[in-house]
N, C-alpha and C positions, 0 to 999 in steps of 0.2 A: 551354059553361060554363067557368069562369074557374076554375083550380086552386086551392088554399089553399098560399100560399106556404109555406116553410119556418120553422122557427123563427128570429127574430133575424134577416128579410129583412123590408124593406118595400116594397110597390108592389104585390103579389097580392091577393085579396081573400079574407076578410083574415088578416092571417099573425098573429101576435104580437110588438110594434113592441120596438125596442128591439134590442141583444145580450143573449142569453138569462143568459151568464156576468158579465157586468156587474152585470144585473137583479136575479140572483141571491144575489151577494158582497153587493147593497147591503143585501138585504132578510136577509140571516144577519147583517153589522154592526149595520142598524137596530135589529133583535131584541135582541144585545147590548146595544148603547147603551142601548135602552128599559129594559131590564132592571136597567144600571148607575143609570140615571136613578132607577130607581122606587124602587131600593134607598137612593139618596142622600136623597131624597124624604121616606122612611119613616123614616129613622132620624136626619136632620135635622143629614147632613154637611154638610160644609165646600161643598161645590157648592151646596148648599140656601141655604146663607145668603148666598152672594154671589151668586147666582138674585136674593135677593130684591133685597140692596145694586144691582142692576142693574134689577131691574123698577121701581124707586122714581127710578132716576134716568132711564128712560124713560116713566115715567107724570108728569114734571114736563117733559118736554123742551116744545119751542116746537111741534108736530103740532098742529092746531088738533084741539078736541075731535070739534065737528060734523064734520069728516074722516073721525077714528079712529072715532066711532062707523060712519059710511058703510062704514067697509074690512072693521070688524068683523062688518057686517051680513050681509057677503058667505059668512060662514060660517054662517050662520043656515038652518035646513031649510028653512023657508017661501022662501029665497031660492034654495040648489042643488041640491035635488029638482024645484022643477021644471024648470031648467038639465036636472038627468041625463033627469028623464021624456022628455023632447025628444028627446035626443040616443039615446038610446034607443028609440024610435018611428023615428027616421031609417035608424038604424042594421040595427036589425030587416029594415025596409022593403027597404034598398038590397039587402041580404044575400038577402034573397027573391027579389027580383025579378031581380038574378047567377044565382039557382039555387043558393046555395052550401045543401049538404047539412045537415042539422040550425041552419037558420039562426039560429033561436029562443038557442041554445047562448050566444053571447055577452054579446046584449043582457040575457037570462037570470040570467047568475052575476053581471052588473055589478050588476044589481038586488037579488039576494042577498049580493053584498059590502056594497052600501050598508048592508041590513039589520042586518050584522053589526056596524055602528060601534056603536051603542048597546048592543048584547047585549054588547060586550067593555068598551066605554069605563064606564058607569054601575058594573059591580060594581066594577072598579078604582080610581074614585074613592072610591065606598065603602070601602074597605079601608084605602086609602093613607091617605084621610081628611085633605087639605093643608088650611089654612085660605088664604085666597085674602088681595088685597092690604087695604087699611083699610078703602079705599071700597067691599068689597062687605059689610062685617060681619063677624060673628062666626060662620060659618058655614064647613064645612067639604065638600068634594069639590072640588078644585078641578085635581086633574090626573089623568090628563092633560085638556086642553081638548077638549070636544068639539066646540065647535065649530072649532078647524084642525085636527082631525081629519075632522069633512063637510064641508070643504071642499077639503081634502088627496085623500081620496078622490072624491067625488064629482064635483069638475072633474076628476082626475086618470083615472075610467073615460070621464067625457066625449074628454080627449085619446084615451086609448089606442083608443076606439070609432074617434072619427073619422081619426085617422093613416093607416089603407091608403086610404081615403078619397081624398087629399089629396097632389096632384102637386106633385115640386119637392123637393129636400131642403133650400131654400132660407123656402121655406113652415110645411115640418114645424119645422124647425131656431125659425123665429120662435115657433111654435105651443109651443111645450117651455120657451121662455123667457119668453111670455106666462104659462103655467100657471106656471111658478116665480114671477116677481115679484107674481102674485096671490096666490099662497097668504104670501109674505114680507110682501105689505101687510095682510092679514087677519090675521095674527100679531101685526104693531108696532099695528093699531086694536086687538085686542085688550089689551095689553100699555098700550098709552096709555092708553087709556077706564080700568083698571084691572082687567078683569075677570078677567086671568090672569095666572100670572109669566111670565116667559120660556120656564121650563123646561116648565110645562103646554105649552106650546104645542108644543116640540120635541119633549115623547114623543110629543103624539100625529101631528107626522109621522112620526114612526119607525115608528108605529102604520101609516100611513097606508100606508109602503112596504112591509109585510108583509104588508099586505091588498090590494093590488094587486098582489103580485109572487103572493101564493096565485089572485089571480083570474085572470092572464096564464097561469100552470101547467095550471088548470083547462081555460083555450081550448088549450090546447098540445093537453093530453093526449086532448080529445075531437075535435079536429080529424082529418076524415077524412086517409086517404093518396093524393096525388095520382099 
């Protein structure tokens, strides 16, 4: 049976990908940030309004709509639940059949972080209560975005799943910058189409790194000692 690597080691099965101290600083900044954000948000500072001065001047730019709608869709549940359910089933499976001890453990909390985007995102928009760009109305919740938030996380437990996975730091390296320029193109469709400002979208990555960096701690801390 194959050891559980260390923390912040990749190539054992499976370790917890990334440096653990890096992963850390991001998701105590993200926290911050979000925090700064929500505050500007709420009280309809000076970042609020050139948020929007900027969401107006990327909802007119040349991005063909039909595009932005396509990129935007990508954050859509019905589009990366079942992307995670997959990856999850694999992941499960592979973990099993290595032997590795409480295999369930991973595949598990990924499925429970998922849960957790709506339980945190819905009351938050309620609260802030942003009204969103022209084209969606008169209507209000508009940050942070949930959907680059399920797609922040959701492709995002998909990588961290598959990465011990996955030979090569030449592969993994691609795989890290795949998941970034998807989640930056689901942000500008959303932002295009009209459905969010900017700034919806950037709390909820921040969001998205604090919910992945508690779910990486989670495998940390339940991972057996080899």
């Amino acid at each position: 049976m194959r050891q559980t690597g260390q923390i912040g080691r990749l190539g054992t099965t499976p370790p917890v990908p990334g440096r653990p101290t890096i992963f850390r600083w991001a998701a105590v900044l993200s926290a911050l940030f979000f925090l700064f954000l929500t505050w500007q948000i709420a009280v309809g500072g000076a970042l609020r309004r050139a948020d929007e001065r900027l969401g107006d001047a990327i909802g007119s730019s040349g991005l063909p709509k039909r595009a932005a709608e396509l990129l935007a869709d990508l954050g859509n549940i019905t589009v990366a639940l079942p992307v995670l359910a997959a990856v999850l089933g694999y992941a499960a499976w592979r973990a099993r059949r290595e032997g590795v001890p409480r295999w369930w453990t991973r595949p598990g909390t990924a499925a429970l972080t998922m849960t957790a985007v709506p339980l945190l995102v819905v009351p938050i928009k309620e609260t802030v209560a942003r009204t969103g760009p022209a084209v969606m109305g008169p209507g209000t919740g508009f940050y942070p975005s949930g959907h680059a938030t399920t797609a922040a996380v959701a492709y995002g437990a998909c990588l961290l799943l598959l990465l011990p996975y996955v030979r090569g730091a030449y592969v993994r390296r691609e795989l890290v910058i795949g998941y970034t320029v998807l989640n930056a193109a689901v942000g500008l469709g959303l932002v295009r189409r009209g459905y969010h400002w900017p700034l919806d979208v950037v709390g909820g990555w921040c969001l998205s790194v604090v919910l992945l960096y508690v779910m990486c701690a989670v495998w940390a801390g339940r991972a057996p000692r080899g």
